[in-house]
C-alpha positions as CSV (number, residue, x, y, z in Angstrom):
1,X,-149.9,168.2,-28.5
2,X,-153.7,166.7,-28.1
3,X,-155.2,169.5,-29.7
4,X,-152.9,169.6,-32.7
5,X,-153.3,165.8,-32.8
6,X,-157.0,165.9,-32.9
7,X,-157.6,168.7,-35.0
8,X,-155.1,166.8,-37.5
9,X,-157.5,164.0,-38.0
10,X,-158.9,164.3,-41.9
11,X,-162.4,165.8,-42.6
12,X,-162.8,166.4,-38.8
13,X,-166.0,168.8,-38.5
14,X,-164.6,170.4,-34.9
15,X,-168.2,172.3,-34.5
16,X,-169.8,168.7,-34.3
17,X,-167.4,167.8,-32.1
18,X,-168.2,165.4,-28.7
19,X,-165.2,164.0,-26.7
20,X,-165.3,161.8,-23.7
21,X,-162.5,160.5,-21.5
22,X,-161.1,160.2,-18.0
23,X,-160.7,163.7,-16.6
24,X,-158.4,162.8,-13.6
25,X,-154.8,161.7,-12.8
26,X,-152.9,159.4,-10.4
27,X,-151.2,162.2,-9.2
28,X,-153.8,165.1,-8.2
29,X,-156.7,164.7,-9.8
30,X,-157.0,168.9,-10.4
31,X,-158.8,168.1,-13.8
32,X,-156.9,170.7,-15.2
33,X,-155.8,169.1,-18.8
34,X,-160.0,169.0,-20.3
35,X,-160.3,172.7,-20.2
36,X,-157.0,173.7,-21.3
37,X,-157.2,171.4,-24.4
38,X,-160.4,171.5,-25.3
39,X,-159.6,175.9,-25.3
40,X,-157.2,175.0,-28.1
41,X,-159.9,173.1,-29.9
42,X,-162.6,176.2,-29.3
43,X,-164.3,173.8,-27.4
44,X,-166.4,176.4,-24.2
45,X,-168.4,173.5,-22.3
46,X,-166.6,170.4,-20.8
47,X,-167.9,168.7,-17.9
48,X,-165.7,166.7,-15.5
49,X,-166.3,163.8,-13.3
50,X,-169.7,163.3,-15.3
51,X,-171.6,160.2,-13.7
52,X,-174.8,159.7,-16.1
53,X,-175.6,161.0,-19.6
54,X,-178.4,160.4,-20.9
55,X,-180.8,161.4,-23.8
56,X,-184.1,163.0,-22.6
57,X,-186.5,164.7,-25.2
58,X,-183.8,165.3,-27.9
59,X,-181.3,167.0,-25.3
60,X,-178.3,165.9,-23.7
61,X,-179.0,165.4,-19.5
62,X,-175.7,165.4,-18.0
63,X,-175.0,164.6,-14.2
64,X,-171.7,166.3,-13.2
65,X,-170.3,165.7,-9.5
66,X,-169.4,168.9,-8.0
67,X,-168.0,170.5,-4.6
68,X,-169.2,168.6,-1.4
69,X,-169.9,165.3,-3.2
70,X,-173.4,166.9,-5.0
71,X,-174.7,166.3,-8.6
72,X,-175.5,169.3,-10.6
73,X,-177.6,168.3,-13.6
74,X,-177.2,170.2,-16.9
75,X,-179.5,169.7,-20.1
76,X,-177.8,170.9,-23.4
77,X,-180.8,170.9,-26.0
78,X,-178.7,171.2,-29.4
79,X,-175.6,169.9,-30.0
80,X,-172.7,171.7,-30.2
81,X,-169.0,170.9,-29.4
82,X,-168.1,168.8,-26.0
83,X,-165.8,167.1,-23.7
84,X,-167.1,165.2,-20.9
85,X,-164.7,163.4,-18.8
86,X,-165.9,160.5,-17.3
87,X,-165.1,159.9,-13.7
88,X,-162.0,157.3,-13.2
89,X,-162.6,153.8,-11.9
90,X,-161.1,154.0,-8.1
91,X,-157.4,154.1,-8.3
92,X,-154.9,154.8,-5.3
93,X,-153.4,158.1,-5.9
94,X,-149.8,158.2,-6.9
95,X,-147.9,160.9,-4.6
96,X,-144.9,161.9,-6.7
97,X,-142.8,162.2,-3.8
98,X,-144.1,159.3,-1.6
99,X,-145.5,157.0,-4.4
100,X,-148.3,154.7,-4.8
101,X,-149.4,153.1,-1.4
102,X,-149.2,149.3,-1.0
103,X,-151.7,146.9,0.6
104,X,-149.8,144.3,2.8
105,X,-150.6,140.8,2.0
């Protein structure tokens, strides 16, 4: 439904295509949704939980937490289609069986 939605819009030039958003949920946080959308949309590079982008010499510096808590830095020098989802402002995760914890006043 995203992808159709997006590639919908009028005049949109999907091979100069950049997308940013949150990349996790309440409930797991797998950050599965990115890569299967942006698959519809042809999209092949989408980084998740993406702390700093920057602009260095022309080319996009991208600073993607990974496995263990560690920062792998990727440069992309032209410009071609992306999605880089932003890591999530802290949120208490939302069990669907337990729920959302409370804090007692």
């Amino acid at each position: 439904m995203l992808a159709q939605t997006i590639s919908a819009i009028p005049g949109i030039d999907k091979s100069q295509l950049l997308l940013f958003g949150g990349w996790e949920s309440a409930t797991r946080g797998s950050g599965c949704v990115i890569p299967m959308v942006a698959a519809r949309l042809g999209i092949e590079d989408c980084f998740l939980a993406v702390d700093e982008l920057k602009i260095e010499d022309g080319a996009l510096v991208i600073k993607e937490r990974v496995e263990g808590g560690l920062l792998q830095v990727s440069r992309c020098a032209a410009l071609r289609p992306l999605w880089l989802g932003h890591r999530s402002l802290p949120e208490p995760p939302n069990h669907p069986q337990t729920g959302m914890p409370t804090c007692a006043p």
